[in-house]
N, C-alpha and C positions, 0 to 999 in steps of 0.2 A: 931839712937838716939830715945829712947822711948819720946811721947809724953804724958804729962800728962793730965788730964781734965781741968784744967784750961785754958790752951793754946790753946785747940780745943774750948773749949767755947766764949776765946778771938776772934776766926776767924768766929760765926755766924753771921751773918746779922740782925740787930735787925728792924723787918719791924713796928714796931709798930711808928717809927719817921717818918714815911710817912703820919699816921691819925693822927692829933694832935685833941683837945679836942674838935675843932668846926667842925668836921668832912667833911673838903674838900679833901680828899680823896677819902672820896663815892660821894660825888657828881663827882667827876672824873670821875671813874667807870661809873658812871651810864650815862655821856653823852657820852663816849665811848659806851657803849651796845646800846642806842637810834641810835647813829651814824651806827653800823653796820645793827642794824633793817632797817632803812631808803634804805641805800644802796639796802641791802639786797630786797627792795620792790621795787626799782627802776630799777633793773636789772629781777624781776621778771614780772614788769611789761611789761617792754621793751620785754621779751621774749614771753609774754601770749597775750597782747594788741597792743603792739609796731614791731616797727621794716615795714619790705616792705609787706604795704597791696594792696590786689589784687585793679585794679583799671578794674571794671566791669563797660557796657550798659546794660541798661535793657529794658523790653517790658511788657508789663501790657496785663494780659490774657482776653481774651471776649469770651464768648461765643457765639457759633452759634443757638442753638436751645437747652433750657430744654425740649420739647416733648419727645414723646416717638419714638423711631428709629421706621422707617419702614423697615430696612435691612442691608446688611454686606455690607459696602462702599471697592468699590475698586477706586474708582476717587474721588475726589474733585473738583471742578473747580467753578466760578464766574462771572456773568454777567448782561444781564438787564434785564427787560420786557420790549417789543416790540410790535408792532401793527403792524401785515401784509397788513392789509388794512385801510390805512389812507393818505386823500388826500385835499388839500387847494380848494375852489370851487372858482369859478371864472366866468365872465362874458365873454360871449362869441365875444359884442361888445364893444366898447370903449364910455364910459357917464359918466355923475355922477350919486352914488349913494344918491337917494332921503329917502328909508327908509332900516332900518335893522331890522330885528324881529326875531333875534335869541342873547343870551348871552353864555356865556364861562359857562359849566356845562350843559347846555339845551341836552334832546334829541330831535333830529330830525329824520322823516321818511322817505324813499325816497320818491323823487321826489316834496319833500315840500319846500315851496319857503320861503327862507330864506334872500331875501334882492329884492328891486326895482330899478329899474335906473329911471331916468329922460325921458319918452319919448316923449317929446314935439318935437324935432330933426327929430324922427324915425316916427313919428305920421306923421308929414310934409310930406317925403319920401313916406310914404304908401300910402297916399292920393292922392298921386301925380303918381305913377305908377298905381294906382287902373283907373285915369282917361285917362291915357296915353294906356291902357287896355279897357276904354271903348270907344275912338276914333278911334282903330287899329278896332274894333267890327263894329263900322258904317262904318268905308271906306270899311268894305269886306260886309256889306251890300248893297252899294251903288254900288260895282263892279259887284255885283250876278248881279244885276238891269241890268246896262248897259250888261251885259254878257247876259243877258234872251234877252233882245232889239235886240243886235247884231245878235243873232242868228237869231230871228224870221226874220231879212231883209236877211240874206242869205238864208232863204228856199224862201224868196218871189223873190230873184232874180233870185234864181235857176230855177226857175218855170217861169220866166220871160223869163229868155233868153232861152228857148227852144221856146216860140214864137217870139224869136227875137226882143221882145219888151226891151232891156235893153241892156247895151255893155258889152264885154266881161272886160273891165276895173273897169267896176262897180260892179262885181260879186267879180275882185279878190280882192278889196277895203273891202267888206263886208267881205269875207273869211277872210283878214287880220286884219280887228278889231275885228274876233270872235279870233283868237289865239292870240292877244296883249291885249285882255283882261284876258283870258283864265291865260295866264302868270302873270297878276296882280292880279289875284284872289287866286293866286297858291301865290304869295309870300306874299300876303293880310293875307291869313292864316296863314302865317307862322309865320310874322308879329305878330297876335292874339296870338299865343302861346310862344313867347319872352314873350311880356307885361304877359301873366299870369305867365309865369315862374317868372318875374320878383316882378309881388305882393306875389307870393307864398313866394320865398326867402323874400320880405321884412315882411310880417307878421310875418315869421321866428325870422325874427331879434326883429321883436318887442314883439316876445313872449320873444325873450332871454333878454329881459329887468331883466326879473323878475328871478331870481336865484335861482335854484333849490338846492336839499341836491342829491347827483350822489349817496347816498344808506344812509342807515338808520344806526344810531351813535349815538355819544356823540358831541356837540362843545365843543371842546379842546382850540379852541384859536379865538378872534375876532380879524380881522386885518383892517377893515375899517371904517370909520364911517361917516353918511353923510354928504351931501357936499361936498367929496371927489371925486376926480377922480380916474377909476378905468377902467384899460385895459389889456386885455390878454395877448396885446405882451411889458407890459411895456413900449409902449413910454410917454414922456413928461417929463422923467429923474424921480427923487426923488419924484416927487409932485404927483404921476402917482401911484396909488397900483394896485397889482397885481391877488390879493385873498379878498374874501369879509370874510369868517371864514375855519379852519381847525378841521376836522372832522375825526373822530375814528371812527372804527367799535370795540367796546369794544368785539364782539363775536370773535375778530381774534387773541387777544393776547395770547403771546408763549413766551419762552424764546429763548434767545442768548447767549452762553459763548462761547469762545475760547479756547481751552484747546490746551496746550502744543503739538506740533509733538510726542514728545517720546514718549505717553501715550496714544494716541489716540487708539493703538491697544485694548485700553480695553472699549471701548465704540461702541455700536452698537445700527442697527436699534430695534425701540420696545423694546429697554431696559429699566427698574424703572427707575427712579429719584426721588431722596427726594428731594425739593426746600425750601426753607427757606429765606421769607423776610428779609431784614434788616431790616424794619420798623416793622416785629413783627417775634422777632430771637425766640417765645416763642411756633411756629407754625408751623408745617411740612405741606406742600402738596402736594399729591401725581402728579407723571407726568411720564411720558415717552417720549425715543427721538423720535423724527420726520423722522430725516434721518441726516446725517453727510455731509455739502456742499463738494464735489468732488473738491476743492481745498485748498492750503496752502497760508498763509501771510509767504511772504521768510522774512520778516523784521521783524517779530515778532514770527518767527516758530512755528507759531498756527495754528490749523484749526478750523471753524468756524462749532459747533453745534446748531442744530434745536429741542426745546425740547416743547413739547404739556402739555398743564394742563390737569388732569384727568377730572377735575371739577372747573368752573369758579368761582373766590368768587370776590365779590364787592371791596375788599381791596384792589387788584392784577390793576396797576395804569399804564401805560405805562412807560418808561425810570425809574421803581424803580430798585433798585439794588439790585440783589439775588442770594444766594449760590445755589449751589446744589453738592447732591453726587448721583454720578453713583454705581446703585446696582448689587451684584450679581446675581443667580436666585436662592442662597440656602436658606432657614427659616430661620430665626430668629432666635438664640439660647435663651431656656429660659430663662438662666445663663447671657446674655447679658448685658453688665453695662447699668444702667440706669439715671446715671446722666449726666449733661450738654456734651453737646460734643464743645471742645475748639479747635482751630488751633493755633498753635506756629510754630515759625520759624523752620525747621529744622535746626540747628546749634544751641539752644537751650536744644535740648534732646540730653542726653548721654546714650551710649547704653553700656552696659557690664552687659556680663556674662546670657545672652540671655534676660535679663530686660532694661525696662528702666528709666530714673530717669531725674529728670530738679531742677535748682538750685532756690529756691524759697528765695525771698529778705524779713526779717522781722526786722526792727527797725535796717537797717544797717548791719547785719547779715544772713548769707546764711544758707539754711535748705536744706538738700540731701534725695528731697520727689520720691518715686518710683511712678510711672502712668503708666498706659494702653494706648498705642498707637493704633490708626487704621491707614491707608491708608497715606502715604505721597506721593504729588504732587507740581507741581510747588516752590517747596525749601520750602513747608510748611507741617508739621505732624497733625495729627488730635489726639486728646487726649480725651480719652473715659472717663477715672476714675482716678481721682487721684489729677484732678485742678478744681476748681469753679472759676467762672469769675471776674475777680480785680483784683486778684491777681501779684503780679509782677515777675517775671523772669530775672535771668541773660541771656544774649544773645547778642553776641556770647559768647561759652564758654569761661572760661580762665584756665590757667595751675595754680594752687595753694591755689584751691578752696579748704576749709576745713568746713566738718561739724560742723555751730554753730559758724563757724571764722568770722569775721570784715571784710568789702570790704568797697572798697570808690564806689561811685554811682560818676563818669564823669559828669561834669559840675553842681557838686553838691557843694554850694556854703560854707554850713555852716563848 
């Protein structure tokens, strides 16, 4: 059955009863479209901003030295300055100290007297064997005396009793008191030379009143002050010191680092060294090892380096604490980077594709910056080109690190 136009016209849909004449219909529309935009940026968000962000630790970079290198570092390693000759001075007898005439900073020269005791005690003592010295002197004059006496009646007896004028008893009376003196004259002497050994020591002691410097320094430290008691072998418990000041030989200091067992095969006698203060990370100077101590700490599988300054500088303090890198013996290239040389963790640097690169933190955001690596030792990398110092680092790394992507920063509050 044919259909006519009116009857299909009868079946369209007249959409215009939808928009009536105050047009809530487009408003319809249109908070529909708003509603999909929204969405729409909500899931865009979620996928760009949102969703599981890496949750990184980080490590803020320092620099060791902006100087210029003195060579191709194949060690790293870290330790003090040191004073190989340095010793507390002390009193050799037990008194009070009456004066001190040295302070902390002072140089002293040897053999210069840097503190007094009290010797009113020791004064007594001398006095008194000086006289016990000059009685032992008159009795062995008084026995010469009798000794010269004795003799002269044995030659008169001797001479007597061949005319029979004297007994034979009386001859051997005289014989006898010439050898019981003879014997008292012999121990008389001997006598005299106790008593002088005896002032000698005590003048000894009363010179060791006065406190000498045992070699020529710096005082580093004052430890007594007078009034105090002061004895070599510590008695009298706490109240009792031991040292009057401690003294440097500022000419002996050297370095000490420990460098790891595994790596030691790269360090030898008379090899460079770059050292670098921590109290001026802005200065290189130059050194070389001393010798390597022929034994290991098992508890900390290190062994213990001897490293010499080229050249002493006033700055260089005892117990400061300073890097150094052991050099090769090849030049300098002249292509060599020239800015700050940083250490970071190894576990920090990523290596691929024969470069290397570290994860750098900016406003919560990671940046995939390539650097120049030199020497890694003890779990740390040395980084030639590529970091200036502040800057912060992911480390350790993590799996889902993206260039320019969002990380949480670990016990980061906001």
């Amino acid at each position: 059955m044919a259909l006519d136009n009116e009857t299909l016209g009868s079946l369209r849909i007249d959409r215009s009863s939808y928009i009536d004449d105050s047009g809530s219909g487009k408003k319809i529309l249109l908070w529909i479209s708003i509603g999909v935009v929204i969405i729409a940026a909500i899931v865009a968000g979620y996928i760009f901003f949102g969703g599981k962000t890496p949750e990184v630790t980080t490590i803020t970079a320092q620099a060791e030295s902006t100087g210029p290198s003195l060579g191709n570092a194949v060690l790293n390693a870290s330790g003090y300055v040191v004073a190989r000759r340095m010793a507390t001075a002390s009193s050799k007898v037990t008194g009070k100290v009456l004066e001190i005439f040295v302070e902390e900073g002072m140089e002293v020269k040897k053999d210069q007297v840097i503190a007094r005791l009290d010797p009113i005690n020791l004064q007594n003592q001398l006095t008194m064997s000086e006289r016990q010295l000059d009685a032992s002197r008159r009795e062995l004059a008084e026995i010469e005396v009798r000794l010269a006496e004795a003799q002269r009646n044995l030659e008169r007896n001797e001479s007597l009793i061949k005319q029979q004028l004297v007994s034979q008893t009386a001859l051997d009376s005289s014989r006898a008191e010439v050898n019981a003196l003879a014997a008292r004259l012999e121990a008389s002497k001997a006598q005299v030379k106790v008593s002088e050994s005896n002032v000698v020591m005590r003048r000894t002691d009363y010179d060791d009143l006065q406190v000498r410097a045992p070699f020529s320094g710096v005082v580093i430290s004052k430890d007594a002050q007078p009034g105090e008691m002061i004895s070599p072998l510590s008695a009298g418990g706490g109240f009792t010191r031991t040292g009057i000041a401690t003294i440097v030989d500022m000419d002996s200091r050297e370095i000490e680092v420990d460098v790891n067992e595994a790596y030691i095969n790269r360090v030898k006698a008379n090899q460079k060294v770059e050292a670098t203060l921590d109290a001026y990370p802005n200065d290189s100077i130059p050194a070389h090892v001393i010798n390597i101590v022929p034994t290991a700490d098992r508890m900390k599988a290190t062994v213990r380096v001897r490293i010499a300054f080229d050249k002493l500088d006033p700055r260089i303090l005892p117990d400061m604490g300073i890097k150094v890198r052991f050099l090769d013996d090849q030049p300098l290239a002249t292509n060599a980077p020239k800015g700050p040389r940083i250490r970071v963790p190894s576990v920090a640097v990523q290596r691929e594709d024969g470069g290397a690169f570290v994860w750098v933190i900016n406003d919560k955001r990671v940046e995939r910056r390539a650097v120049t690596v030199g020497p890694e030792s003890d779990g740390n990398t040395e980084v030639l080109a590529g970091l200036t110092g502040g800057e912060e680092l992911v480390s350790p790394l993590v799996p889902e690190l993206v260039d320019g992507g969002k990380v949480k920063i670990k016990d980061d509050n906001e």
